[in-house]
C-alpha positions in Angstrom: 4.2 8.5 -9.9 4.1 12.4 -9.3 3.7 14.7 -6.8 0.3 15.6 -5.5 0.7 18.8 -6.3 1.6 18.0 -9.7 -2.1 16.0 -10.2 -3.9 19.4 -9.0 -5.1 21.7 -11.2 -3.5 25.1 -10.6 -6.0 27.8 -11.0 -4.6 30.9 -10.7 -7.3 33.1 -9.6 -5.7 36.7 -10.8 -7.9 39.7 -9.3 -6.5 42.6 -10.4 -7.1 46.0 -8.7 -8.0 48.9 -10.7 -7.1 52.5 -8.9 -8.8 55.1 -10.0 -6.3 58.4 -9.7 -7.6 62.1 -9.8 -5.4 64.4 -10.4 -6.0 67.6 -9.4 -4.9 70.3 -12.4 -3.2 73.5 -11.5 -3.0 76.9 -13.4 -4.3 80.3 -13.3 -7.1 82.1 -13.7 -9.1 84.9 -15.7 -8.7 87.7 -12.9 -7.0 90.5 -13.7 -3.1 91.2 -13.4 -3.3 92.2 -9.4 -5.0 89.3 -8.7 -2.7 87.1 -5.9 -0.9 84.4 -8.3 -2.1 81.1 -8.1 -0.2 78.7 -6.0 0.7 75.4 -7.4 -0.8 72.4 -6.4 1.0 69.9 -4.5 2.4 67.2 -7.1 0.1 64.2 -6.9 1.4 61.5 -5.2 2.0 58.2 -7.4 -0.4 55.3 -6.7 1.4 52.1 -6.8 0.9 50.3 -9.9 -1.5 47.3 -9.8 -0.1 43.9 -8.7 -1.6 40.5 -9.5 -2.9 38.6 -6.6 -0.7 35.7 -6.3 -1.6 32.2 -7.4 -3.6 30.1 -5.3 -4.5 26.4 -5.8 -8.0 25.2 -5.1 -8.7 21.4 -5.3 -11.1 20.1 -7.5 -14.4 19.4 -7.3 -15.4 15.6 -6.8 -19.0 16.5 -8.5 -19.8 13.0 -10.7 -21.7 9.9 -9.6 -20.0 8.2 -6.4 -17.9 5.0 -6.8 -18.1 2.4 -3.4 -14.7 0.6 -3.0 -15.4 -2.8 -0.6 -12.7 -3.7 2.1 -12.9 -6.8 3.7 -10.3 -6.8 6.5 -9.4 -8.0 10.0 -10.4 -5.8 12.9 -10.9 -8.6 15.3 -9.8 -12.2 15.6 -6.0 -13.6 15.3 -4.9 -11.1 12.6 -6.7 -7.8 13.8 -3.3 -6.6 14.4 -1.6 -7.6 11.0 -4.8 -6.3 9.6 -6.4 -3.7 11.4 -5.2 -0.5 10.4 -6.4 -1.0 6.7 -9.6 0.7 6.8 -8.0 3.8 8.4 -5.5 3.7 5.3 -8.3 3.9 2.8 -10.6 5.9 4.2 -7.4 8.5 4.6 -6.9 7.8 0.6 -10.4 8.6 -0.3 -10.5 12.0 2.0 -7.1 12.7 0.0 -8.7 11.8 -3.1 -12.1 13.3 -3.2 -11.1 16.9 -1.2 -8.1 17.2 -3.2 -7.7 15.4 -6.3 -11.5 15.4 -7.6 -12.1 12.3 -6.9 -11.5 9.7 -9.7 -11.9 10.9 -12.9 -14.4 12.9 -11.3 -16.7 10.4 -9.2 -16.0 10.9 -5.5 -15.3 7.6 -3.8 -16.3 6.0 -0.3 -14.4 2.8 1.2 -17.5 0.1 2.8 -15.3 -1.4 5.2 -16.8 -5.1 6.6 -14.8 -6.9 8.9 -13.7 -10.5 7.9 -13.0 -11.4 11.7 -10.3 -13.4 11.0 -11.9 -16.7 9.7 -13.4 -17.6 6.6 -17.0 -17.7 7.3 -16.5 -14.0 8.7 -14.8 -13.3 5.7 -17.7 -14.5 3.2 -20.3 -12.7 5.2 -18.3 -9.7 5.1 -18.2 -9.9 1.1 -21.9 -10.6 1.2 -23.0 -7.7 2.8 -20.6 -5.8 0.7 -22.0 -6.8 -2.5 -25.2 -5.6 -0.9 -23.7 -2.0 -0.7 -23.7 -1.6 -4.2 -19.7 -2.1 -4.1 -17.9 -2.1 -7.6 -14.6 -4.0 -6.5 -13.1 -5.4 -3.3 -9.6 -4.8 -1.6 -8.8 -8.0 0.4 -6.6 -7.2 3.7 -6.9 -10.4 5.3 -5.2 -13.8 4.6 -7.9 -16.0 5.6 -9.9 -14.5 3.4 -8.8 -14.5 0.3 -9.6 -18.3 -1.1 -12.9 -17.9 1.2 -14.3 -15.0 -0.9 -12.8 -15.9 -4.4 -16.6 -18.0 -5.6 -18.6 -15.4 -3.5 -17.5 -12.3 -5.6 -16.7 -13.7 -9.0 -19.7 -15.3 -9.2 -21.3 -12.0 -8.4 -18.9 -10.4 -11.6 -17.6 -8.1 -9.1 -13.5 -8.0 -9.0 -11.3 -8.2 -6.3 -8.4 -5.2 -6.7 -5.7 -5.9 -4.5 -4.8 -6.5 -1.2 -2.8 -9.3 0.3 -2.1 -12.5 -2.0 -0.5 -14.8 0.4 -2.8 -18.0 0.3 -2.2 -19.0 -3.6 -1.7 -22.5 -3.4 1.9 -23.7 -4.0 0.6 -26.8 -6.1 1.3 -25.1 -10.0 -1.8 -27.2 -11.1 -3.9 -25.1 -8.6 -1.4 -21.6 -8.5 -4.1 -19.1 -10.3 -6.7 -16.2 -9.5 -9.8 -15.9 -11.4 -9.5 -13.5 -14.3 -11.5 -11.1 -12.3 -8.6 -11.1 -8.8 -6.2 -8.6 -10.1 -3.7 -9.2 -7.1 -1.6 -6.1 -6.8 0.9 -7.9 -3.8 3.6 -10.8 -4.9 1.7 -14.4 -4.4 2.9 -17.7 -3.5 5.5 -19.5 -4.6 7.2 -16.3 -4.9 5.7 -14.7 -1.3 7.2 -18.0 0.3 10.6 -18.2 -1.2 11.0 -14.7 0.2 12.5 -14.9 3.0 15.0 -17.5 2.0 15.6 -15.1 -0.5 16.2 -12.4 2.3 18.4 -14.7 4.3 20.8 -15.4 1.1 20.8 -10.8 0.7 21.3 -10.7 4.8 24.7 -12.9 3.9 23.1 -15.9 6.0 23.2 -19.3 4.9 20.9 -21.6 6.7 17.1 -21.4 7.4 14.9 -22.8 9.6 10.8 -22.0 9.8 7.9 -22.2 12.5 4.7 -21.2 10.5 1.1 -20.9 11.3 -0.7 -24.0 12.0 -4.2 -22.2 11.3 -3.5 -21.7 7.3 -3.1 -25.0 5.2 -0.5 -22.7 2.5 1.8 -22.2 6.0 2.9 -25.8 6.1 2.9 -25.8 2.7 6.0 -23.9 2.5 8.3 -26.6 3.7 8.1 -28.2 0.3 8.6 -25.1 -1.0 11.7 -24.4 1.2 13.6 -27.5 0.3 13.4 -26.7 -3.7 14.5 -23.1 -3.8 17.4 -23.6 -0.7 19.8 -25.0 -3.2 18.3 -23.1 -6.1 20.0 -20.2 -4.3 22.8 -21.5 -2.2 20.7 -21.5 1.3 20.2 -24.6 3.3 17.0 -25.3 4.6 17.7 -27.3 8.1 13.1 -27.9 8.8 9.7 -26.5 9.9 7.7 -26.5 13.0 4.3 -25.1 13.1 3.0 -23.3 15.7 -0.3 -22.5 16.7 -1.7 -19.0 17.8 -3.6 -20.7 20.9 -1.0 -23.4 21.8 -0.6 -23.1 25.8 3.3 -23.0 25.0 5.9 -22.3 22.5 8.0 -24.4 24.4 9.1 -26.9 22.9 9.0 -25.6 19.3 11.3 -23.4 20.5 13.5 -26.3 21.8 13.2 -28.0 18.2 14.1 -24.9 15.9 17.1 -24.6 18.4 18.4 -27.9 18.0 18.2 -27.5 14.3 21.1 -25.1 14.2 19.8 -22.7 11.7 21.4 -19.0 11.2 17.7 -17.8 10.8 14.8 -19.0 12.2 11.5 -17.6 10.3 8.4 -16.7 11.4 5.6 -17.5 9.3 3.0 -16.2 12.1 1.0 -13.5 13.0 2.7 -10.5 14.8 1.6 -11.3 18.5 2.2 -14.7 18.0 5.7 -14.1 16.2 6.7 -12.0 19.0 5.8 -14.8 21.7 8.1 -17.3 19.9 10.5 -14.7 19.8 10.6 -14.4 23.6 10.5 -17.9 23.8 13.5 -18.8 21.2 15.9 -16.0 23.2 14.8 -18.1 26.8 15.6 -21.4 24.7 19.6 -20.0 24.2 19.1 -19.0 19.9 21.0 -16.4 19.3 20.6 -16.6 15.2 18.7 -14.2 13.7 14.9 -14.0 12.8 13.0 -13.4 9.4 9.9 -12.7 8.8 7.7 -11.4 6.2 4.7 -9.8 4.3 1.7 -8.7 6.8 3.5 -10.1 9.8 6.0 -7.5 9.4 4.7 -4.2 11.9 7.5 -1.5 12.8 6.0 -1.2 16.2 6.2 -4.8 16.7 10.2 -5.3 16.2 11.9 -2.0 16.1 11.9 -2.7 20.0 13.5 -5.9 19.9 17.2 -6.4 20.3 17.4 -8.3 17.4 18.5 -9.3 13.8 15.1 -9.3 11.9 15.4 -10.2 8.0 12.7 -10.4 5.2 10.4 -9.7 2.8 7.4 -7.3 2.3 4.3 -7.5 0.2 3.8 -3.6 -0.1 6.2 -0.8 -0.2 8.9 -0.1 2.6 7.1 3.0 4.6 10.8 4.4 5.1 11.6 4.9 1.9 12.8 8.9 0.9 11.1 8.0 -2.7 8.3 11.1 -3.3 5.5 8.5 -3.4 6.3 7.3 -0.1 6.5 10.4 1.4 3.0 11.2 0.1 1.5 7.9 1.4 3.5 9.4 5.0 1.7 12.8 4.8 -1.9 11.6 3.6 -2.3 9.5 6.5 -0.7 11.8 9.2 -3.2 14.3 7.6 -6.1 12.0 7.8 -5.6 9.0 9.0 -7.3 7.9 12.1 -4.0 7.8 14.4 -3.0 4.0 13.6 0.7 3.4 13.0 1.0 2.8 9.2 4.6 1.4 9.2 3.5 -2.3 8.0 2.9 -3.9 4.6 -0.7 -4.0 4.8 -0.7 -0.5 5.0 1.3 0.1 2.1 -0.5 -2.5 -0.2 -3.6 -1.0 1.0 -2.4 2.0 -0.7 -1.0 0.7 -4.0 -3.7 -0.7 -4.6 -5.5 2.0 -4.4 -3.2 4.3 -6.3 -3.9 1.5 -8.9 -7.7 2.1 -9.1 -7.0 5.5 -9.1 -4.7 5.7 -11.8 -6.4 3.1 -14.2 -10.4 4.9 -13.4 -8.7 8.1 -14.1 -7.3 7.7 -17.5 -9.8 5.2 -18.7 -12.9 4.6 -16.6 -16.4 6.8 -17.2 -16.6 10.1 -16.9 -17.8 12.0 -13.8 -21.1 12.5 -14.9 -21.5 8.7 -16.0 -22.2 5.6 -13.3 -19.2 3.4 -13.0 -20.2 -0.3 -12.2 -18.2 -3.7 -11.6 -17.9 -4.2 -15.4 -16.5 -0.9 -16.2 -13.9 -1.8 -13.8 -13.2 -5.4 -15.0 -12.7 -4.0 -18.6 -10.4 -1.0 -17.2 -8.2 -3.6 -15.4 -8.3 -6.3 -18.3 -6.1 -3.7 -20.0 -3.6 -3.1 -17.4 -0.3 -3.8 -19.0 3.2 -2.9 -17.4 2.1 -0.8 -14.9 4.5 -0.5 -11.4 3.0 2.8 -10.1 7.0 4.1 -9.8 7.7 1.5 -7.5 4.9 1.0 -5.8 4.3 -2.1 -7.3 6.9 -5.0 -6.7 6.8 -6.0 -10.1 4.9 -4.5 -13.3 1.5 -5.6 -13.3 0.0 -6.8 -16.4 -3.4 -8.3 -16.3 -5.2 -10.6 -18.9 -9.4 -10.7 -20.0 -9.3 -14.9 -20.7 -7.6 -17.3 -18.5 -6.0 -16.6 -15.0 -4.5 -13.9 -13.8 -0.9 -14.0 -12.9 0.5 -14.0 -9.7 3.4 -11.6 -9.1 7.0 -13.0 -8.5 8.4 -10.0 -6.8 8.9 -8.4 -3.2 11.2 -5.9 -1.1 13.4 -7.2 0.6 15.2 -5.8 4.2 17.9 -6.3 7.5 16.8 -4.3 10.7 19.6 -4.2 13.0 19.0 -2.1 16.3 15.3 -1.2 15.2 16.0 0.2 12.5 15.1 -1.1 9.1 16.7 -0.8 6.0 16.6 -2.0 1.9 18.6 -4.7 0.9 18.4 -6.3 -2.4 19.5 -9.7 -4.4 19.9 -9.7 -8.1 18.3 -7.4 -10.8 15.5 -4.9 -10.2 12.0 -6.5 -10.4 10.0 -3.1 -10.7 12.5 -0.8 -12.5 13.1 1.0 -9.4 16.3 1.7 -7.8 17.0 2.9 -4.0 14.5 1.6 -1.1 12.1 0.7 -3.9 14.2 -1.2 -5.8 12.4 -5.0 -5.3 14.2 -9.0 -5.9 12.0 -11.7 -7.3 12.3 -15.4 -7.3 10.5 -17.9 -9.7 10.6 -21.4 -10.1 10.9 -21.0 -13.6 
């Protein structure tokens, strides 16, 4: 990944001013010998020589055929506030990209952004009247939604290109994507295991979990949990779930408690994580907490007075890498004001950069329409890309059979509100630093 000001073209617009000098000539005349002498001009003054006007950068033009990008996201319901902030993230992206960068290859793009309300019937309407815009590919940024649309869009042959990729079943016989859902976030088994995975790089060694009783891949994970615990030297002590609209949190609270876990996780959204929260410290744990993926939101925990461990499905927004600087200065330049300091922010943006990079080096040219196909075949013939970390793992996608889910994630401690990389085992996306991902796979 480079600088933005290393994708511009630099035009150096060079007017060069030409001064005109007249010099006036001296001498004498043809008058006789009495004539008065002739006084000598006054020596012309030099003009100063002729400077180049100094370089200037213009953006280029976004003059080609226009390319809609779908979003279906949460604005309302349950996860509005995991979700939410999405659409201001894209639309930021596309300002960048079309006044700055010329668009893609060319075309100038526009987000459609429908909102999935949090439920999978909103979610399928929301894809419907998306593929009635004319979109050419969808970004998923909401969990319920991603099973719920899968039939809706493939069967219309338009792709989905990134987004959250949470809700993979964890049953291998059932674990794939159509060949047309090139996930660009890491995807269950992997997604689950990670914040065991976080509790093992925190130097913690047991692991409790209350999870969402809404999402049927949640309580899922408990399974999952007592496989990779002794894969990696973590014990797993049980699971609660927890409900967004139970009247208490109680006595879940009570339960994880007695279990006698270092680390309880929170498999829940934000407001719903931070109410068990409360309710844990009344209840007497004094462990710490883990959670990961889209219920991570710096806003959300930075305040809290305590331990948070775990996993993200997008970038880390602190990170000094150039990239993530750029993603800071984009949105602070055009975003809409939302706090982008969450992993579905930073997904939001990866995945973009994807169909930015992939369109620009091998999609139609400006002056050509670009539909769904084009963008299938483009994809397709992905192979080893990680967008310079922006990627948890290089992405390689496939034209028969399923596409593969990604294995792994970033990983992090956040000790008095501040958050920080922490890593376990070799690099999964090449990168080193805050990028620098760990991955887990069942083998």
């Amino acid at each position: 990944m480079i600088s933005r000001k290393q994708y511009r073209n630099r035009v150096a617009i060079a007017a060069v001013a030409v001064l005109s000098l007249t010099v006036a000539s001296c001498g004498g005349d043809d008058s006789d010998s009495d004539t008065a002498p002739a006084t000598e001009a006054p020596a012309a003054t030099e003009a100063p020589a002729a400077t180049e006007a100094p370089a200037t950068e213009e953006p280029m033009v976004a003059d080609g055929t226009p390319i809609k990008i779908g979003l279906v996201y949460s604005e309302t319901g349950r996860t509005a506030s995991t979700y939410g902030m999405t659409d201001g993230v894209a639309k930021a992206w596309a300002r960048w990209v079309n006044e700055e960068m010329g668009g893609v290859n060319g075309h100038p793009v526009e987000i459609v952004a429908e909102d999935g309300e949090s439920t999978g019937e909103g979610a399928v309407a929301a894809a419907q009247r998306l593929l009635d815009a004319g979109v050419v590919g969808i970004l998923v940024q909401d969990s319920t939604a991603e099973n719920a649309i899968a039939e809706t869009i493939t069967a219309a042959g338009i792709p989905m290109i990134g987004g959250t990729a949470n809700n993979r079943p964890m049953d291998t016989a059932d674990a794939h994507w159509p060949n047309t859902y090139f996930v660009t976030s890491p995807s269950n088994p992997a997604t689950a295991a990670s914040t065991m995975v976080a509790t093992k790089g925190a130097g913690l060694s047991s692991f409790s979990a209350a999870v969402c009783a809404e999402v049927p891949a949640c309580a899922q994970a408990g399974g999952l949990y007592g496989i990779v615990g002794p894969m990696i030297d973590v014990e797993y002590k049980g699971l609660v779930t927890v409900g967004a609209a139970d009247p208490s949190y109680t006595a879940p609270c009570l339960e994880l408690s007695n279990l006698g876990a270092e680390v309880i996780n929170l498999g829940l959204a934000p407001q719903t994580a931070l109410s068990v929260i409360d309710e844990c410290l009344l209840q007497g744990f004094t462990g710490a907490f883990s959670a990961a993926n889209n219920s991570v939101t710096a806003p959300d925990f930075e305040t809290l007075d305590i331990r948070l461990v775990g996993a993200l499905n997008g970038f880390p927004w602190w990170a000094d890498a150039e990239p993530v600087q750029l993603y800071r200065d984009i949105n602070e330049k055009y975003g809409d004001g939302d706090d982008v300091r969450n992993s579905s922010a930073t997904s939001t943006w990866s995945a973009l950069e994807l169909f930015r990079k992939a369109m620009g080096e091998n999609g139609p040219a400006g002056d050509a329409d670009v539909t769904a196909a084009d963008v299938i075949s483009v994809y397709q013939a992905i192979s080893g890309e990680t967008l310079d970390g922006l990627l948890a793992a290089p992405v390689s996608y496939v034209a028969d059979g399923f596409q593969p889910g990604l294995s792994c994630f970033w990983i992090f401690d956040m000790q008095g509100g501040k958050f920080s990389s922490t890593n376990v085992g070799d690099s999964g996306n090449g990168a080193s630093g805050d990028l620098q991902t760990s991955c887990f796979s069942l083998g």
